[in-house]
KOLLUMMAR-314211 format. One record per residue: residue in one letter; x, y, z of N, C-alpha, C in turn. Coordinates in steps of 0.02 Angstrom, whole numbers, plus 50000, padded with zeros to 5 digits. Layout:
% residues N
AXYZXYZXYZ;...
This chain:
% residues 621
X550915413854530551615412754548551895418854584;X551935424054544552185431154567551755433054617;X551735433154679551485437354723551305443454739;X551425446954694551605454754714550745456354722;X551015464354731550125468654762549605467454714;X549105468854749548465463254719548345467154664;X547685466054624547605470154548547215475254566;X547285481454522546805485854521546275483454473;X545675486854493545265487554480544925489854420;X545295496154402545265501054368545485498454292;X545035498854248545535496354160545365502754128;X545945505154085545655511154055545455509853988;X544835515553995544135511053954543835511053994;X543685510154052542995506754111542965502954132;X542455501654190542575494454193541765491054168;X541805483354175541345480754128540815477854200;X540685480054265540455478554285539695473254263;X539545466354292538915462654265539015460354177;X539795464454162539745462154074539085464154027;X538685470554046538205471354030538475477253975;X538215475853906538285482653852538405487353855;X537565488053900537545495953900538185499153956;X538475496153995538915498854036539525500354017;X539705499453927540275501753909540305508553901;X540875510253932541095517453894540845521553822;X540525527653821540565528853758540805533453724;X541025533353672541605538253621541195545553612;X541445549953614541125555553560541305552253504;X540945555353451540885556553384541195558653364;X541735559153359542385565353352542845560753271;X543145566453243543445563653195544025558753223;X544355558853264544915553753296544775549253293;X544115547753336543895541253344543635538553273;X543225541753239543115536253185543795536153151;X544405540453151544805538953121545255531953140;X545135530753237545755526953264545135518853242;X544395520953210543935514953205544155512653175;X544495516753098544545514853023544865509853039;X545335508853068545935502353071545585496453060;X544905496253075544675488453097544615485353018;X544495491952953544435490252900545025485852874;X545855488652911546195484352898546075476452897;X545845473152926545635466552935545015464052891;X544895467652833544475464052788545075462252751;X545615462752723546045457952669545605459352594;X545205452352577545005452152526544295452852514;X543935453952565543125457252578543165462052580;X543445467652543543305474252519542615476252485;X542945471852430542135474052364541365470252411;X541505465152426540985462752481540715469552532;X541235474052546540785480152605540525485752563;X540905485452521540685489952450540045486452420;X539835482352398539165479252379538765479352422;X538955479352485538495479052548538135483852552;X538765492952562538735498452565537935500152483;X538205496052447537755497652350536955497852391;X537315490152426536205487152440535965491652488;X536475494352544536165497952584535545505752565;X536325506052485536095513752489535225511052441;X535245506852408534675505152366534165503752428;X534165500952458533785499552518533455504252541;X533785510052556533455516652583533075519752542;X533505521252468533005523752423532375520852399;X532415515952425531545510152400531275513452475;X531675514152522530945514952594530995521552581;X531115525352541530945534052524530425534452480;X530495530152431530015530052396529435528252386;X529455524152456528765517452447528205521152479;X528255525952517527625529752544527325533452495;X527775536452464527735542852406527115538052355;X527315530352332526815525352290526245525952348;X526125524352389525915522252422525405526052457;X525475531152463524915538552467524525540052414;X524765534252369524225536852312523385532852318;X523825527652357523115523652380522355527452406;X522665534352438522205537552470521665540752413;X522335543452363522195548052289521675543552267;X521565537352268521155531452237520415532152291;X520425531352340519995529852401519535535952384;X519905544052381519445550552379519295551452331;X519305548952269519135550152180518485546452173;X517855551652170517195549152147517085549852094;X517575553052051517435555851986517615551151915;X518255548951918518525543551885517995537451883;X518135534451824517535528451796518015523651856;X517395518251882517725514451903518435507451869;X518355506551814518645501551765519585506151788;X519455511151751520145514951763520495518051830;X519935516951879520265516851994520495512551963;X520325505451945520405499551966521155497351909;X521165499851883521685499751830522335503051876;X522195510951884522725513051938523035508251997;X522355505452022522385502452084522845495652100;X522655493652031523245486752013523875489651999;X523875495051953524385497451950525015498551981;X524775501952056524995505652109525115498952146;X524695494752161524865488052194525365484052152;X525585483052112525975479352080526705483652088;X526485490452074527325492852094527445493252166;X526845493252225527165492952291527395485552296;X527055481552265527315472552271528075473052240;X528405474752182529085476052156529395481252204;X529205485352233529685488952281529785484152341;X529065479452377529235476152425529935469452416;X529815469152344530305461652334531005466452319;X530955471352293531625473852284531895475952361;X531565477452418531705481852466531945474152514;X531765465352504531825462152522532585460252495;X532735460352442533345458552387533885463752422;X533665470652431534305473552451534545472752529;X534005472352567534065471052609534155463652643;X534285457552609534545451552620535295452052577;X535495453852538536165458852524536495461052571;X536355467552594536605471252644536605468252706;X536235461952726536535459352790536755454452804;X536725451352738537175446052706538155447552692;X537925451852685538465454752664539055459052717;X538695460552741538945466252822539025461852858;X538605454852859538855451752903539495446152884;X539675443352808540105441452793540835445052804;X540725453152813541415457352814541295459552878;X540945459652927541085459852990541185453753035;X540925445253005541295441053052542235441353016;X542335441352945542815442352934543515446652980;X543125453753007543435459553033543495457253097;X543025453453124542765451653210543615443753219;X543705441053154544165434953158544765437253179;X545085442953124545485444853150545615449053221;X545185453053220545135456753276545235452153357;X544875445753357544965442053410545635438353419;X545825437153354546485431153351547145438653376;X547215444053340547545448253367547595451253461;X546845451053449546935453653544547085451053599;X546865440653574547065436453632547955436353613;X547965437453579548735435953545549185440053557;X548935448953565549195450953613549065451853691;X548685450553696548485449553778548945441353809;X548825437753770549685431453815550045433353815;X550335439453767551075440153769551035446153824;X550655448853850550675455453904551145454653950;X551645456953966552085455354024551525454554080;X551845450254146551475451454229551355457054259;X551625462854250551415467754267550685469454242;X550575470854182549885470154139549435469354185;X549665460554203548965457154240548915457854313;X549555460354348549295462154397548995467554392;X549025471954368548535479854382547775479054350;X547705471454317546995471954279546825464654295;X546025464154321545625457754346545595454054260;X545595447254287545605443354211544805442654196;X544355444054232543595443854219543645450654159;X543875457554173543885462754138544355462354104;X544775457754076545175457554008544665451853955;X544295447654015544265442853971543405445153926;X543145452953961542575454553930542865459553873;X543705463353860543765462953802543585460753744;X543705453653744543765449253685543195447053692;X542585445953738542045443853737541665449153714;X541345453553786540835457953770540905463653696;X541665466353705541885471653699541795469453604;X541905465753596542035462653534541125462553497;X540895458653542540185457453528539755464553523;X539865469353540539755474753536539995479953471;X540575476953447540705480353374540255476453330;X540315469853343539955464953304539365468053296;X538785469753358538085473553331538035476753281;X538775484353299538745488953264538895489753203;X539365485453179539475483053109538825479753079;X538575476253111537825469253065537315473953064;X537275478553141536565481953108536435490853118;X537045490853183537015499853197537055503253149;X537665502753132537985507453058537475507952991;X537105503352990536855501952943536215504452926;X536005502653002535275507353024535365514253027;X535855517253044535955525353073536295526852989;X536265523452944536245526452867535665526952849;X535285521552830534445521452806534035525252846;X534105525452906533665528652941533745537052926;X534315539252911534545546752906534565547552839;X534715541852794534405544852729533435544452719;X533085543352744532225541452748532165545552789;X532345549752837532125552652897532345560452869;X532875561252863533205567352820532825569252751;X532955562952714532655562452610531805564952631;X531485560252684530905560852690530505567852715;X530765570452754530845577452795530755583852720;X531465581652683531825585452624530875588352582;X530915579952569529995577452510529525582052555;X529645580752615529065585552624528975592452616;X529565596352633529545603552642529475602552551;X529865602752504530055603052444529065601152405;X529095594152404528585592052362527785593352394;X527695592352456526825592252462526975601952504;X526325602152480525965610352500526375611752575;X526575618652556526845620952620526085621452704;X525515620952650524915622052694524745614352742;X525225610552720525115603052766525925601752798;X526365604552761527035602752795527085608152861;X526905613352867526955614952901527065612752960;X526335611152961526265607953057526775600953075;X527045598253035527495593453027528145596153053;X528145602153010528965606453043528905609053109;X528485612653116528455616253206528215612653249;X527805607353234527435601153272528015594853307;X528065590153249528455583653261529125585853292;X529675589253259530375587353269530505590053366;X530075597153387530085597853437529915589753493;X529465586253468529175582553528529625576253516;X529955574453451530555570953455530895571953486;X531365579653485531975581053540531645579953617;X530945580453644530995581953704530985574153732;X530885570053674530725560053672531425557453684;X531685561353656532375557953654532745562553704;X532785568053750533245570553793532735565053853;X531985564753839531805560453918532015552153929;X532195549953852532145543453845533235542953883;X533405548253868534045546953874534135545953944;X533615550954010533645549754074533355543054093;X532825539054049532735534254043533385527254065;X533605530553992534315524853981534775525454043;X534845531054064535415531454121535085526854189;X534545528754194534075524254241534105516754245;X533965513154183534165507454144534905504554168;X535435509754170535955507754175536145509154235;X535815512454284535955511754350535535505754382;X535065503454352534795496754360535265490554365;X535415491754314535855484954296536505484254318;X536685489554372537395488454410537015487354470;X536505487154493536325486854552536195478354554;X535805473754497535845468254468536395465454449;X536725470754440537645466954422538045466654495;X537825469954554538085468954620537735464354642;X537125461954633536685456254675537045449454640;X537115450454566537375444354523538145442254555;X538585447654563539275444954616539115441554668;X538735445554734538515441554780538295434754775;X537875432754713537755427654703538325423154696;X538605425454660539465420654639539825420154655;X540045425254722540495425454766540245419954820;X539555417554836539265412554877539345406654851;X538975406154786539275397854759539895396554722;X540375400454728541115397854724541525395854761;X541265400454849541345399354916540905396454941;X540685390354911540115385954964540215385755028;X540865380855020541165376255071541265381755113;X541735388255107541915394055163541045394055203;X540725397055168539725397155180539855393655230;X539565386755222539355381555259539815377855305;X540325379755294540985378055362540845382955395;X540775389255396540745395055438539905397455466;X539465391155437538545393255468538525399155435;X538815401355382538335409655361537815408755324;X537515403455301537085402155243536455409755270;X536325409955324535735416655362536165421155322;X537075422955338537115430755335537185432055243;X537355426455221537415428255152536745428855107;X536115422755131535425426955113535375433155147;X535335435955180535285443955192535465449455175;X536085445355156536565450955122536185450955046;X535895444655021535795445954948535015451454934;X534595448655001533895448455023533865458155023;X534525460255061534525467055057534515472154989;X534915466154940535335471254878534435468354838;X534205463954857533705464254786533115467854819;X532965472454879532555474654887532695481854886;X533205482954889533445489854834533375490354759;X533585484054740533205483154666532695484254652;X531985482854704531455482454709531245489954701;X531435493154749531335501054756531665504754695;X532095502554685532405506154616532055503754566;X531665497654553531405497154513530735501254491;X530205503354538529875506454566530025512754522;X530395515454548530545522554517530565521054454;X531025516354440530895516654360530455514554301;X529925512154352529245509354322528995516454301;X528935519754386528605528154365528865531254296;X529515531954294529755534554230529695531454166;X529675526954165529225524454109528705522954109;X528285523354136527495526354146527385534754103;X527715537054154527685543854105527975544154067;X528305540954034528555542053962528125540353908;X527775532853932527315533053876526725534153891;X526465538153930526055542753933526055547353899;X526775552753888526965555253837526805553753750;X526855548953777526905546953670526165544453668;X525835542753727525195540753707524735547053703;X524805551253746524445557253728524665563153688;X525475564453718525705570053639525875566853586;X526225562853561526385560153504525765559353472;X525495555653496524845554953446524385558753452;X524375562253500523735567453485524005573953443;X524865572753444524945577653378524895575453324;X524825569753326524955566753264524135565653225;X523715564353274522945565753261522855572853250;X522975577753285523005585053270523035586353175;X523665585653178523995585053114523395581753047;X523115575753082522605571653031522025577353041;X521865579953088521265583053087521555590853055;X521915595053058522015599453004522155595652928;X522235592352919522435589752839521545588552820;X521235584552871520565583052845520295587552825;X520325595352859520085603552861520225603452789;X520955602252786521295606652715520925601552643;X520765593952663520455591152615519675592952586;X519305594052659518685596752636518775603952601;X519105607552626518975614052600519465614952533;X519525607552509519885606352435520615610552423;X520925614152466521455613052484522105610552459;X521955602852481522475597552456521885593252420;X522415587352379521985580952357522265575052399;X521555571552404521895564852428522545560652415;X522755561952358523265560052356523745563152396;X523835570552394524455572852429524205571652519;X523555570352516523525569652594523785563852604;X523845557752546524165550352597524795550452591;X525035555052526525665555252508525845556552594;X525825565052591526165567852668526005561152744;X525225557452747525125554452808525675549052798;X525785544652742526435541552725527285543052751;X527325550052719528105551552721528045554052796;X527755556952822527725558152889527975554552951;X527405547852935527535540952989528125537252967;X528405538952908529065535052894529735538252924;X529675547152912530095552052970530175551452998;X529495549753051529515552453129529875546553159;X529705539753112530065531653157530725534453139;X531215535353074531645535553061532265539453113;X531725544753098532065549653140532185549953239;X531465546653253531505543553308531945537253360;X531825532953296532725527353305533225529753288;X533515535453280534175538053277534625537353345;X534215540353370534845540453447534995534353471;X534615529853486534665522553488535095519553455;X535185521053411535815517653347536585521953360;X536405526553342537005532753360537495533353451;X536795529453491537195528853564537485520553568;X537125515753521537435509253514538405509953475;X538415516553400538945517553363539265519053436;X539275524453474539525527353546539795522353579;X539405518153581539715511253624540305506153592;X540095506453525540505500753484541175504653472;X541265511653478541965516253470542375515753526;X541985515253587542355515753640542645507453680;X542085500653635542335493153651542955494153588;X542865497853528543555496953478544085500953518;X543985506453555544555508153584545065505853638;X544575500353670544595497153737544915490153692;X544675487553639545175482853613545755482353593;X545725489553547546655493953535546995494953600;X546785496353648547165497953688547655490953719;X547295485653695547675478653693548195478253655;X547905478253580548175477453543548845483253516;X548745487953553549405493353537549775492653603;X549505490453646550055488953729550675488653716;X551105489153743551735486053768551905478053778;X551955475453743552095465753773552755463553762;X552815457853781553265454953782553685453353703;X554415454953725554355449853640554485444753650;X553985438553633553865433253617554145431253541;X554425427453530554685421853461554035417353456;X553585420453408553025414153405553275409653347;X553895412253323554025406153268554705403053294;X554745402653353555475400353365555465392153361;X555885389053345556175384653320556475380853402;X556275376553428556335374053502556995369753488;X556885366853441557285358953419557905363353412;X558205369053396558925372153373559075375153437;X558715375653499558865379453534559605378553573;X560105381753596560665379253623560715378953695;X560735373753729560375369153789560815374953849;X560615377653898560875380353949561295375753996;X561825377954030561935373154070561745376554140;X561675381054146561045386554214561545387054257;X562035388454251562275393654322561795401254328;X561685402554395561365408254385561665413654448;X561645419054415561945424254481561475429654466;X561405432054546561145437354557561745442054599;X561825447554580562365451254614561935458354632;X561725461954689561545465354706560915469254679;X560555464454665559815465854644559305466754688;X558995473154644558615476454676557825477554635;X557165478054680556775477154643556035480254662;X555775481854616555095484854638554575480754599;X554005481954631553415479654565553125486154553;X553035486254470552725493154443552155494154480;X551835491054505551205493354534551235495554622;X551755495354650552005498454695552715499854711;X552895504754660553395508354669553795511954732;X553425512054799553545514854855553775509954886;X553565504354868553945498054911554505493654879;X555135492954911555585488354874555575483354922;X555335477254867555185470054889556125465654900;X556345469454845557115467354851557855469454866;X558125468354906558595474654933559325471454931;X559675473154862560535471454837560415464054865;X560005457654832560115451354855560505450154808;X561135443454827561325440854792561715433854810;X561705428954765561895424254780562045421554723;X562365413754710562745409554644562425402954630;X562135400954590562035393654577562305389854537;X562775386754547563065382654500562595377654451;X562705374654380562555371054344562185364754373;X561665363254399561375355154420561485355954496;X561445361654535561545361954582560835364254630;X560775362754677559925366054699559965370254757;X559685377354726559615383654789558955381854831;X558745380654875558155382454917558165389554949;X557495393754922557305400554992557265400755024;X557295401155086556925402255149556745405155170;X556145408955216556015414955228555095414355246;X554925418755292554295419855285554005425255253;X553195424955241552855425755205553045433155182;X553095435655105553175442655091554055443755093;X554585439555103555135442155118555375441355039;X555045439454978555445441254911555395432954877;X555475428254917555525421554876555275420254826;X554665420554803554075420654756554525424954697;X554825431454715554685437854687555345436254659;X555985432554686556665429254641556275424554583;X555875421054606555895416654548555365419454474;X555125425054509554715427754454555255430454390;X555845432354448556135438654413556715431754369;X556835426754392557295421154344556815419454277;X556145418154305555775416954239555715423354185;X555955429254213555865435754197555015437654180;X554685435054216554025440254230554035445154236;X554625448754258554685454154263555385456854260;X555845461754250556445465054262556625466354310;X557325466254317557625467954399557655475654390;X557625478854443557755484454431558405487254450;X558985487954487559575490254478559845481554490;X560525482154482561035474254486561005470654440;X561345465554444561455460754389561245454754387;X560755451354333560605445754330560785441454297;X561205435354282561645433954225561255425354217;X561455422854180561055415654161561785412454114;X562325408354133562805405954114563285411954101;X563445415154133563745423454141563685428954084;X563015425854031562685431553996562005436654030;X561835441854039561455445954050560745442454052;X560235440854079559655437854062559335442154006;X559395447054016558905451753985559315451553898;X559895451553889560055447553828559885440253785;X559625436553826559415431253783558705431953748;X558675428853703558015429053679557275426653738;X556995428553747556345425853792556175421353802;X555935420453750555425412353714556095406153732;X556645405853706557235403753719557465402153781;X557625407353823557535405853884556905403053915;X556395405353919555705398853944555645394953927;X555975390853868555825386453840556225380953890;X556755382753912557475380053962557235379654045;X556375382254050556345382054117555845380354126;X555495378054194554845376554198554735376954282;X554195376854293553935379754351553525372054387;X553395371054445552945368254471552865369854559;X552075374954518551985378854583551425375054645;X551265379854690551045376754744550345374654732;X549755379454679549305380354661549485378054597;X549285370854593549205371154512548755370054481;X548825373154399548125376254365548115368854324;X547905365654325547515359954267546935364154201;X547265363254142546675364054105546215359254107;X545675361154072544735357354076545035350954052;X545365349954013545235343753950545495338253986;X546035334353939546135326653985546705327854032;X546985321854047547495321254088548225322154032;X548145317953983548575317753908548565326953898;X548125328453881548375334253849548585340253912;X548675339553976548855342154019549725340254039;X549625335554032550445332854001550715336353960;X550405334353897550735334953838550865347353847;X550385347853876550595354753879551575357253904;X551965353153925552585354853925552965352753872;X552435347953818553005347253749552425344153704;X552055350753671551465347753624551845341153579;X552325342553548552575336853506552415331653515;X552615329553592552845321853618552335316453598;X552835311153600552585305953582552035301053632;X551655298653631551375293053658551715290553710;X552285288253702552805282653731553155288653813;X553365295753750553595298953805553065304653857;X552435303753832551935303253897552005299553951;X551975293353924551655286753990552545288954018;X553135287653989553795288754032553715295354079;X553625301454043553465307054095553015306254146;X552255301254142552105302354194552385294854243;X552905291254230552985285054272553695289354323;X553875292854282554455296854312554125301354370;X553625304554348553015306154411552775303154469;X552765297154459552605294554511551565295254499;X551585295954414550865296854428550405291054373;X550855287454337550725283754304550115277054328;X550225276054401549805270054419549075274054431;X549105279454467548265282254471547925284354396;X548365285754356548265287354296547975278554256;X548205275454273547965267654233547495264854290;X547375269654356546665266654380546075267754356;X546185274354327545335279254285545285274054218;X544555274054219544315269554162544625271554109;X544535278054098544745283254033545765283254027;X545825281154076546495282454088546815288954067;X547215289854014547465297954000546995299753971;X546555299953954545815303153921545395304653977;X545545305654022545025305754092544995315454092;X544495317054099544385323154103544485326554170;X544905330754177544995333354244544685337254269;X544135340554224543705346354255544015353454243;X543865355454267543785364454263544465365954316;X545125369654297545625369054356545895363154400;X545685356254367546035349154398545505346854434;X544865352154454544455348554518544175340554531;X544365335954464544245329854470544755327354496;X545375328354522545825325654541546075327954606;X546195324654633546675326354711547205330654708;X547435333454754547885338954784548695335754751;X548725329754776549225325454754549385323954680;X548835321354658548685319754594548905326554543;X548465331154560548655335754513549245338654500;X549945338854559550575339354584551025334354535;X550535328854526551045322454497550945322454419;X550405325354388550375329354325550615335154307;X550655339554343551365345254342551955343854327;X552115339654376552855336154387552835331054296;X552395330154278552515324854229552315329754156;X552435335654175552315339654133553185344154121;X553095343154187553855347954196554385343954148;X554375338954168554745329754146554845328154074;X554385333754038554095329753958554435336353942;X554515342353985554795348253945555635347853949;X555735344253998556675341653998556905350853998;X556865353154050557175359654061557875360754110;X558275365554096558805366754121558815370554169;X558295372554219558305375554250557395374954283;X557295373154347556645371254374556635374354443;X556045375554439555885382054488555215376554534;X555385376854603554795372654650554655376354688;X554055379454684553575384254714553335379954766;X553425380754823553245375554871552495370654869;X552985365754808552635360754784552425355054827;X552655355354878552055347554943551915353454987;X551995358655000551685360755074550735360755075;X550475359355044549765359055067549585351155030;X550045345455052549855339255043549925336055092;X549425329455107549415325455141550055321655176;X550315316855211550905314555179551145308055134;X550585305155130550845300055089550775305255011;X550355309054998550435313954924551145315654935;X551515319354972551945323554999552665316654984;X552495313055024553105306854981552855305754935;X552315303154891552535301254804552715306954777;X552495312854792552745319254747553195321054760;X553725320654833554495322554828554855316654803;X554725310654789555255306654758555115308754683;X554515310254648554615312854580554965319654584;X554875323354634555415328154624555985328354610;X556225323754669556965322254665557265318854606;X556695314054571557005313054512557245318754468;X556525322254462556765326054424557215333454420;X557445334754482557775338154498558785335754476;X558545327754466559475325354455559775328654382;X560315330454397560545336654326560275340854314;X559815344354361559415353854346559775357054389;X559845363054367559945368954423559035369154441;X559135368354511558375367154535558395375754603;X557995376454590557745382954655557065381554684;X557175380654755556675378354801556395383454828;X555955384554837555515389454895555035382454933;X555215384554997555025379055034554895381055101;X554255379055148554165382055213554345376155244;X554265368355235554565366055256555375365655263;X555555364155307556285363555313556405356455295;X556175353455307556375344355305556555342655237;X556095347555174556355344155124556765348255082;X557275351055119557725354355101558555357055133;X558535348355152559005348355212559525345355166;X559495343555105560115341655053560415346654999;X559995350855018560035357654946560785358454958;X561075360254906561845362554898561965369854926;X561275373154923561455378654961560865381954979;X560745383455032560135388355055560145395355072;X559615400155029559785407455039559135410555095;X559305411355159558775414255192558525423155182;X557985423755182557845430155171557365431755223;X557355437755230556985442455276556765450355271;X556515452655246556095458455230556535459155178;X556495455555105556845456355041557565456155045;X557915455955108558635455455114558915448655112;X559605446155106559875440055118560335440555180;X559955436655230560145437055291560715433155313;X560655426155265561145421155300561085417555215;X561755412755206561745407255171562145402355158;X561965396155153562325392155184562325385055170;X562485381655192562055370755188561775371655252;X561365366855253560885365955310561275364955357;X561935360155368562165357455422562645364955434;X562835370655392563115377955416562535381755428;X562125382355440561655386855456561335384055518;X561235379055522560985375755593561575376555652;X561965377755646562605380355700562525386855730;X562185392355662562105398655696561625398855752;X561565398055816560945397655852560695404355858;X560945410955840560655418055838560275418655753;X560545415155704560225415155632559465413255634;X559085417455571558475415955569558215407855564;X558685404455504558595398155513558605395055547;X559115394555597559215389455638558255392455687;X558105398555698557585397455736556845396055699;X557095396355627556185393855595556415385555586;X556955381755599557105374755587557025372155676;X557305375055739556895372755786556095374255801;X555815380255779555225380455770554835373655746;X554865372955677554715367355649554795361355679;X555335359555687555625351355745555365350255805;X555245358055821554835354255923554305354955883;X553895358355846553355358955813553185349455807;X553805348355762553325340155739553565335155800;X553915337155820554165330055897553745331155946;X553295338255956552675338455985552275333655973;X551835334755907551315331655883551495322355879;X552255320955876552325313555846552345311955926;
């Protein structure tokens, strides 16, 4: 509706280019942020003790994978003992197997707990969290949405969301167990087995970890310069099949394969490189990791023959070791996923703490006290926040009496659009006076006032579902009876009882099952069912046929009898009865008048965009 300067780009937070994860923003670690996280806890209610039992299984969880190597190295203690009668290995041996079988079922029990559980109090946390953000994201004033694309609000509540979701079900959860087993396990070693085998563990492993994880991180950045290069080929793609028809009316089908043909053979080459780098990476782990890690087996074997250690403490340590090095190795991975899920929770607050509208979501429609819509504008003036250097409106002003109808006039950019935004109050005037029955607009309640008005613009949006509930969207209540009347008052009732489905007929995605006309005459029968005091016609026939163009101005005109009605209209013809017409020209009010006083001025703008138009059509007829 509002015309104003197009949207930025820019959302703060980032942007979500391709909607891909890894491309969110990520938080430091900083006490703020987990502090501004805590909030999300608000939204458990009565799943408290549920994150607390979760938190019980987690911590039991870890302590069974601390312990289960420690059993479990004894196997070796069994394997190197020639000395022991066999009856009593075999006694140990059951032994030791029966308690790794009770650690495996206990380590199964806590861990179907803990993600049972984390995940009961994080879809809980994820419910509210979504019902709050779309909830404040409708109420966002127009300004909001012009400075932000609705693809990148709408990966808020999608991606941004789905991304705490991970980090709640399994990040958080992992980057505990893993740091208590990787840390506890580390602890067991220096502390419990011979400083003559931990050693090489301490000066050996943690070095070739850090250098795994600073290469794996140039890795990831690689990864993620991948996937914007795949997230630019994926637009191209969608920018072509949304614009077929532009394509193939204009023969580019050659320039738009080329254009795609170019971006995926940069992919190609970029891919390339990043094959190499992960080539050498696990080259890395295939020859140092494990050949330290063989190293390591071949000094312990030294220290076993030369009796040293006992088999036992040698499986003990080969145990707690390989349980470290994973532990400790999936850390950053988890810890750069927490990074991500801080900065989609910050990117969701930043919704949810915005500035919006106040909206009455409990207002009461049926008590409302009915307008009779005189409306004045007295020397209003106006900017849009998103370009402040330009004033779209310059001291306009004019009077509409009660059931009386203003038409705009004016070409493209001179403010028309940008009055009726500012009556629906999309936005605030910025100096002058706007009054609505000679109270202040900006004094009435909101919800109250929109409830008294309704729009039917040039572009109209059809939701997916039927024809009925596209209706019924100007007065969920209504009845059955006052459907079929709203749409006969339309003028849309007979195409409507041609579809098999009749008001159950599905309109598609934005109306696309229905005609230009058609969808105009469901507006109008929407407008009709909301019975408003005030109706705004966004030049509602200029891109119709003309027989669309007559059934949809006689439902106009119906429903225009007893509204204060405001026209924006490029035709002139259907606005040659208006009670009063306000012409504009670079945001000013140039002239205003009745058609038959403004057609006299032969120096006035009107009179020359109304002969324009007239030799225009006595040409062509």
């Amino acid at each position: 509706m509002a015309k104003g300067p197009g949207p930025n780009k820019e959302l703060k937070g980032g942007s979500m280019s391709g909607h891909d994860k890894r491309e969110l923003p990520k938080a430091k670690l900083s006490a703020d942020n987990f502090k501004r996280s805590f909030r999300l806890f608000d939204y458990l209610g009565r799943q408290k003790w549920k994150f607390v039992l979760g938190m019980t299984c987690l911590g039991l969880s870890a302590a069974v994978g601390l312990y289960f190597p420690m059993v479990a190295g004894k196997l070796l203690g069994i394997f190197g003992d020639d000395t022991t009668p066999k009856d009593i290995l075999k006694g140990h041996l059951k032994e030791i197997g029966l308690t790794l079988l009770a650690l495996l079922v206990a380590q199964g029990i806590f861990s179907f707990g803990r993600v049972y559980m984390f995940g009961v109090v994080t879809e809980s946390i994820l419910k509210g969290l979504r019902t709050d953000a779309f909830s404040k994201m409708v109420q966002m004033p127009m300004s909001f949405f012009s400075k932000n694309q609705t693809a990148e609000l709408s990966s808020r509540i999608a991606t941004d969301v789905n991304v705490i979701q991970e980090a709640f079900t399994i990040n958080i959860a992992e980057v505990i167990r893993q740091s208590i087993v990787g840390i506890g396990g580390f602890i067991v070693i220096i502390v419990k087995v011979k400083w003559a085998i931990a050693q090489w563990f301490v000066f050996i492993i943690p070095p070739i970890i850090i250098v795994a994880i600073l290469y794996s991180r140039k890795i990831r950045k690689y990864s993620k310069d991948l996937q914007d290069k795949i997230a630019h080929s994926n637009v191209i793609v969608n920018e072509a099949l949304m614009g077929i028809s532009s394509v193939k009316s204009f023969t580019n089908e050659c320039f738009e394969i080329s254009r795609y043909s170019k971006n995926t053979e940069e992919i190609r080459k970029f891919g390339i490189r990043f094959g190499v780098l992960r080539g050498i990476f696990f080259t890395f782990v295939m020859t140092v990791i494990f050949g330290a890690i063989f190293f390591i087996l071949y000094k312990m074997t030294e220290l076993k023959i030369d009796k040293i250690i006992t088999p036992e403490q040698f499986g003990q340590f080969l145990m707690l070791s390989l349980f470290v090095a994973g532990s400790l190795g999936g850390l950053p991975e988890q810890i750069a996923s927490i990074q991500r899920a801080l900065g989609a929770t910050d990117r969701v607050f930043d919704i949810i703490n915005g500035e919006h509208e106040k909206i009455n979501l409990q207002a009461q429609t049926t008590n409302i006290k009915r307008l009779k819509g005189d409306i004045e504008f007295k020397n209003v003036q106006f900017t849009y926040p998103t370009r402040t250097d330009f004033e779209v409106l310059k001291k306009v002003s004019f009077t509409i009496n009660s059931g009386e109808t203003l038409a705009l006039v004016g070409s493209s950019g001179s403010g028309k659009s940008t009055i009726a935004s500012l009556v629906l109050r999309f936005y605030e005037i910025g100096n002058g006076e706007f009054t609505i029955d000679g109270k202040k607009a900006n004094d009435y309640d909101l919800t109250e006032l929109r409830e008294q008005m309704a729009i039917v613009p040039q572009d109209v949006l059809l939701f997916g579902g039927t024809i009925r509930e596209n209706i019924l969207y100007g007065k969920p209540s209504a009845t059955t009876e006052e459907i079929i009347e709203a749409a006969r008052k339309a003028n849309a009732l007979e195409f409507i009882e041609s579809f098999p489905e009749k008001f159950e007929t599905i309109v598609g995605d934005r109306g696309i099952q229905l005609s230009g006309g058609q969808r105009q005459r469901v507006a109008i029968a929407r407008a009709v069912l909301k019975n408003p005091s005030i109706l705004i016609l966004d030049e509602a026939t200029s891109s119709l046929d003309s027989e669309s163009e007559r059934l949809v101005q006689e439902a106009l005109d119906k429903l225009m009898v007893g509204r204060t009605s405001i026209v924006i209209a490029h035709r002139l013809s259907t606005i040659k009865n208006a009670d009063k017409i306000v012409v504009l020209h670079k945001g000013e009010v140039t002239e205003s008048g009745t058609h038959k006083e403004l057609i006299k001025n032969e120096n006035g703008l009107y009179y020359k965009l109304s002969k324009m138009q007239f030799d225009s059509l006595s040409s062509i007829v």
